[in-house]
N, C-alpha and C positions, 0 to 999 in steps of 0.2 A: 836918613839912609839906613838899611839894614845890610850886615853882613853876614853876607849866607859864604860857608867854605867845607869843604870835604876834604879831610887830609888822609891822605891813602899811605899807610906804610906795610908792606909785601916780604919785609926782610927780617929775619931772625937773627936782628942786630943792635946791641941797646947804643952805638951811637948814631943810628939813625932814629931811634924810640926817643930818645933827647933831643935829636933835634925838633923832633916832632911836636914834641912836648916846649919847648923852647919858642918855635914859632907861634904855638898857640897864646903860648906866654906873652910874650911881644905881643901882638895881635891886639890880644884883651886890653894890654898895659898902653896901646896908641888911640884905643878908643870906647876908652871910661864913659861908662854911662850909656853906651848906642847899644841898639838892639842888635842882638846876632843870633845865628844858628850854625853852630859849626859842630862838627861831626868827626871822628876820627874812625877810619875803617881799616880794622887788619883782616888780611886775608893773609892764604897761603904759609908760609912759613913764621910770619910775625903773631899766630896766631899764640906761639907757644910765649911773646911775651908777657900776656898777661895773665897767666897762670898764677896760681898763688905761690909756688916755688919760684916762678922767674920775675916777677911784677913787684917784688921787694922795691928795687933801684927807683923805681916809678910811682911807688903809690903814692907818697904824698902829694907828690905835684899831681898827680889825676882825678886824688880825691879834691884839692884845689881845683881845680879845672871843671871835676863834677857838678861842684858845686856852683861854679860858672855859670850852668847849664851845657857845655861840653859830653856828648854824645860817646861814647866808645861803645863800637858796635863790630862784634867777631865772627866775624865767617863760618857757617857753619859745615860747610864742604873741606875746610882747613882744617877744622876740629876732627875733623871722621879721620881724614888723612892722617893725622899727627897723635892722633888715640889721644883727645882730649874729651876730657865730660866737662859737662857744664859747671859739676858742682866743684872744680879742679879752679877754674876761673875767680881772677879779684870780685867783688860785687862791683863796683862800678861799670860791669858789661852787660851790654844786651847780645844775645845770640839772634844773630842774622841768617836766613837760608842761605846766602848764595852772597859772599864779597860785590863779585865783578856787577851783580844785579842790580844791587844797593851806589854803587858807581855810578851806573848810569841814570837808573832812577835821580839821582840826586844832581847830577851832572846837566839832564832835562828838565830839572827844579830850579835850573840858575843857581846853583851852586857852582862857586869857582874848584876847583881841581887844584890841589898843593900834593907833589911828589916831594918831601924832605929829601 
């Protein structure tokens, strides 16, 4: 079995970014050794957590996670809003055009959907 999951966090709020982070943890830690793709998508106002000034609280555990294979992927309609540049961002992100695109895309991929 492989597990595919998309975790969506929307909020400019580090204990929802914990939990987010947490669940993934769990996750990983219930099934050692199985294939998976799991994905983390901020959009919207969560965009500003992984900034290099705000993604302090977070980085280890992301860069753990990265190395997972664990996906964080920033919305790039969230970065224009919130006057982020890329080069503002942790390195463990990829800049995404469009959050809610990459949702569904992934959503139609069989990816399950997690709202921390």
């Amino acid at each position: 079995m492989s597990y595919k999951a998309v975790f969506h966090v929307d909020q400019n709020d580090n204990a929802v970014m914990h939990l987010a982070l947490n669940n993934i943890t769990n996750l990983l830690n219930a099934i050692p050794h199985t294939d998976h793709d799991l994905v983390v998508v901020l959009n919207g106002p969560a965009a500003n957590l992984l900034t290099c000034d705000n993604g302090g609280p977070f980085l280890e555990q992301i860069k753990e996670l990265a190395e997972e294979n664990v996906r964080f992927q920033v919305c790039k309609n969230a970065m224009k809003n919130f006057n982020i540049q890329d080069n503002q961002l942790i390195d463990e992100c990829d800049v995404i055009p469009a959050g809610v695109v990459a949702l569904i895309n992934l959503q139609n991929d069989a990816f399950a959907y997690i709202k921390p």
